[in-house]
N, C-alpha and C positions, 0 to 999 in steps of 0.2 A: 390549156394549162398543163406545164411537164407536172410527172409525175413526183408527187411531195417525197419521197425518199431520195432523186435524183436529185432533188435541190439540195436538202442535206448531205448527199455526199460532193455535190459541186463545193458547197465551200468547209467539208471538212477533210477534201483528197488534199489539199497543202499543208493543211496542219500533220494529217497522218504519215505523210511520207517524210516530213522535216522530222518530226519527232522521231518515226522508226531509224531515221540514219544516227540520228545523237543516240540515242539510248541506247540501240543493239551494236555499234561502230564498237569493235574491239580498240584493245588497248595498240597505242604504238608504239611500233619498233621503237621509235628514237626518243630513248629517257636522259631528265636532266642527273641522274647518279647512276654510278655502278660500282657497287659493293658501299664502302666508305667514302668515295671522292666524287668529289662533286661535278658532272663533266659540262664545261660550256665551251662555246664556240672558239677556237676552230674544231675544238675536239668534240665526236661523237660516239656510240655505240655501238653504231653497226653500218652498214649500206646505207647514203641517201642522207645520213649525220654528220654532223658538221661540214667542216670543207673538203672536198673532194681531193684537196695538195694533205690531207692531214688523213685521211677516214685508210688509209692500205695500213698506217703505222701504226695506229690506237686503233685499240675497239674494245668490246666487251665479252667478254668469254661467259655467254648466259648461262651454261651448266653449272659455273664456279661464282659466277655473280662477282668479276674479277677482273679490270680494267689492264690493260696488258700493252708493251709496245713491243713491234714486231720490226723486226731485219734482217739482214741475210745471214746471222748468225741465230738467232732462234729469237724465242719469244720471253717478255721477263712484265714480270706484275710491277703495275706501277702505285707507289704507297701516297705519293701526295701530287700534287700539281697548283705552284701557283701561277695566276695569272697578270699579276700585277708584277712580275721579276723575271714572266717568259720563261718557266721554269719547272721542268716537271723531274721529280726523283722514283726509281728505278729501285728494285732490290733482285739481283739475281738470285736464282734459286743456289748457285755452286759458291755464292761471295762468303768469306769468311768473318766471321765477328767474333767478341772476345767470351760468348758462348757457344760457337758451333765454328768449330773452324772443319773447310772442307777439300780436300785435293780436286781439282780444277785442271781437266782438262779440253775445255771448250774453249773457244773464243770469242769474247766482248767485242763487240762492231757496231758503227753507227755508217747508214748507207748513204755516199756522199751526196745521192739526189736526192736525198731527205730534207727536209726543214729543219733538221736537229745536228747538234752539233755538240759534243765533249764538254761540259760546265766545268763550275770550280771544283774537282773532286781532286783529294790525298787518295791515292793506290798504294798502300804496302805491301809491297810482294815478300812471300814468306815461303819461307824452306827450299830457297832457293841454293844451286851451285856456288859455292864461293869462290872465288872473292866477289864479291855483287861491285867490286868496281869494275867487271867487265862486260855487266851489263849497259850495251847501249840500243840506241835507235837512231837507227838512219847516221848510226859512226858515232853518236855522239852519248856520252855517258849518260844515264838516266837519274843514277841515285843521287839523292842529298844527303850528304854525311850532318849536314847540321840539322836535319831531323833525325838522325838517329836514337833521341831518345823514346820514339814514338817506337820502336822496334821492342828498343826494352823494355815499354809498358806493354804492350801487345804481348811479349813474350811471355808474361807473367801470368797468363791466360791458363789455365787447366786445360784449354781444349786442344793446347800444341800437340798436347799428348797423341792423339787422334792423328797428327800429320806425322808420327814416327819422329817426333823432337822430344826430348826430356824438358820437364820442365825448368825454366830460366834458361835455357840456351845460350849460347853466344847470339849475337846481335850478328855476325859476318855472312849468316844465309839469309840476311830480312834487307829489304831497300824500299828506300821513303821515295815514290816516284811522286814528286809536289813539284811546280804544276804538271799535271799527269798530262797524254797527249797522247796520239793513237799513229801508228804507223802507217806508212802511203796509201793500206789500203780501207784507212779510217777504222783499225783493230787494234785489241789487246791482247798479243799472240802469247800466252805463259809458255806452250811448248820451247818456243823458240827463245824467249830467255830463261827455258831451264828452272823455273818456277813451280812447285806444286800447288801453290795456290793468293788469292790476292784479298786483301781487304779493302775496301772505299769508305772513307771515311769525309763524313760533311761538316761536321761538329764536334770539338772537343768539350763544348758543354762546360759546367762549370767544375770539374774535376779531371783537368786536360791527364795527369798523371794515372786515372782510374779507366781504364778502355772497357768496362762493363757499363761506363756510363756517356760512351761517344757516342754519337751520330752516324748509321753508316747508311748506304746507298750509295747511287750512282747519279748525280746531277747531269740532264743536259737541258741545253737552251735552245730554246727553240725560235722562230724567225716568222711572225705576218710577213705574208704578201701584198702588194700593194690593192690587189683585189680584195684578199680577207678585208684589211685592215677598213678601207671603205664600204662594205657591208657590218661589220660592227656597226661603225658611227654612223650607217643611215640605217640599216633594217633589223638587227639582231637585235640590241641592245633592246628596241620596241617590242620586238618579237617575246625576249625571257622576261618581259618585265610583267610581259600579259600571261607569262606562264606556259611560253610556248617554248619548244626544244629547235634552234636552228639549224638546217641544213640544206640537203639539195635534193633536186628534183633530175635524173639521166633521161636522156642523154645529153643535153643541154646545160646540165648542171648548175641550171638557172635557180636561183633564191628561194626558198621555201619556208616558211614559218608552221612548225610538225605540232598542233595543239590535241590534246587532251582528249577529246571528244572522238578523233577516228579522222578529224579536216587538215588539211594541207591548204595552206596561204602565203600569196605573196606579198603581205601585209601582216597581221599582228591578231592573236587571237581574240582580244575586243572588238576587233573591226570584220568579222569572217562570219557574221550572222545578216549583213545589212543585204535587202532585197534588191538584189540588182548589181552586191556585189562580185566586180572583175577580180578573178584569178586566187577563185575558190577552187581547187580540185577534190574532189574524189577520194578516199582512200579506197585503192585498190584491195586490202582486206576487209572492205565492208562490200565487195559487191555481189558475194553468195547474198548476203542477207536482204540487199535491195533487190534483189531480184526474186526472192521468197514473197518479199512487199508487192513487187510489181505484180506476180503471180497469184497471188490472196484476192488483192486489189481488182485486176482483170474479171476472176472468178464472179466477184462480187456486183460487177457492173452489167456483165451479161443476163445474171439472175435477175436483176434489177427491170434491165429492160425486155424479157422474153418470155 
């Protein structure tokens, strides 16, 4: 007859090991928010979050707790995202609004191997060289004179002050670039049209006259892949509805369902407890602790039997 302690830990070694992985399994990397915005698929937080065509240009800035989109011209926080219009808005730190207007001399880029591309934004460019009719791109004129009056509510701004403008200006250094559009190399160069600085405007909101009460940011649209788009409508959609954050798994960058608990699956966090189930993995930040378990555990079986 074995000895009666050995029976009891024959069948309490599975409970104990399943338990310690759930309970002590830190938090992971890949969260469904950062900061305010809600992040889902294709968009992720970090490495290994959402899809792999989307995770170099979004991430999450953990210090600032500050979702951000990145390109070869720098990085800019991003304020909202929706998902049903493919559509994510931007607020540069240098963008001018009708409280803080700010001399800009960086440049706005979107990288043409990107998924994202230029949305519906108004750019006003402001304290610019005049005559702003000889602002063009690629030869051809940029301003709209029949948005000009959008200049002289802008103008009305206190904060021109700030740009070296008096206030009420003339209107002949401001250009309404509607619809705006980026140069050959997918930029918004101010140097080179002689600009100190630009506004983006989304919404004129219900006081199109009052520019303290516009819409500003930077809209772009962004584009599923034929592969995204088919992992939505078979695995994701399963995946956040269980509460799980989707993403991928390098180098393969094969499908992963990121839950809660410390598990990675390639199924749905309802389904990643069942005995026997294929294509549970590991998180690799819980394996100090399993092997503390393993190591407790070992201790305890030799005492047992010696």
């Amino acid at each position: 007859m074995g000895h009666p302690l050995s029976f009891i830990l024959f069948h309490l070694l599975p409970v104990i090991l399943f338990t310690a992985q759930i309970t002590l399994a830190p938090d992971p990397v890949c969260k469904g928010t950062c900061g305010s915005v809600q992040v889902k698929y294709p968009f992720g937080t970090g490495t290994g979050c959402g899809s792999p065509r989307f995770q170099p240009y979004v991430t999450c800035k953990s210090d600032e707790d500050q979702l951000v989109f990145t390109t070869h011209t720098g990085s800019y926080p991003i304020t909202s995202i929706s998902y049903t219009t493919s559509t994510l808005i931007i607020s540069p730190s240098d963008m001018s609004t009708c409280i803080s207007m700010r001399q800009c001399s960086s440049i706005l880029g979107v990288d043409w191997a990107s998924p994202f591309q230029l949305g519906p934004s108004t750019f006003i460019l402001i304290s610019c060289t005049p005559p702003t009719s000889s602002l063009t791109l690629k030869g051809t004129p940029i301003c709209d004179p029949s948005y000009s009056h959008l200049c002289a509510s802008l103008y009305t701004c206190p904060a021109v002050l700030s740009l070296g403008l008096p206030l009420f200006p003339p209107t002949n250094s401001c250009c309404v670039y509607s619809p705006a559009n980026l140069n050959g190399k997918g930029e918004l160069d101010l140097r080179k049209l002689k600009c100190e600085g630009y506004a983006s405007v989304l919404s004129l909101g219900m006081y199109p006259t009052d520019p303290s009460q516009w819409q500003y940011g930077v809209a772009l649209k962004y584009v599923n892949g034929v592969l995204d788009s088919n992992i939505i409508d078979t695995k994701c959609n399963a995946c956040e509805m269980s509460g799980g954050v989707c993403g991928y798994a390098p180098p393969s960058n094969s499908f992963v369902c990121i839950c809660k608990n410390g598990y990675n699956t390639s199924m749905d966090c309802n389904n990643n407890y069942g005995q026997g189930q294929l294509g549970i993995f590991w998180s690799t930040a819980s394996l100090p602790t399993g092997e503390l378990w393993f190591g407790f555990l070992a201790g305890l079986i030799f005492c047992l039997f010696t």
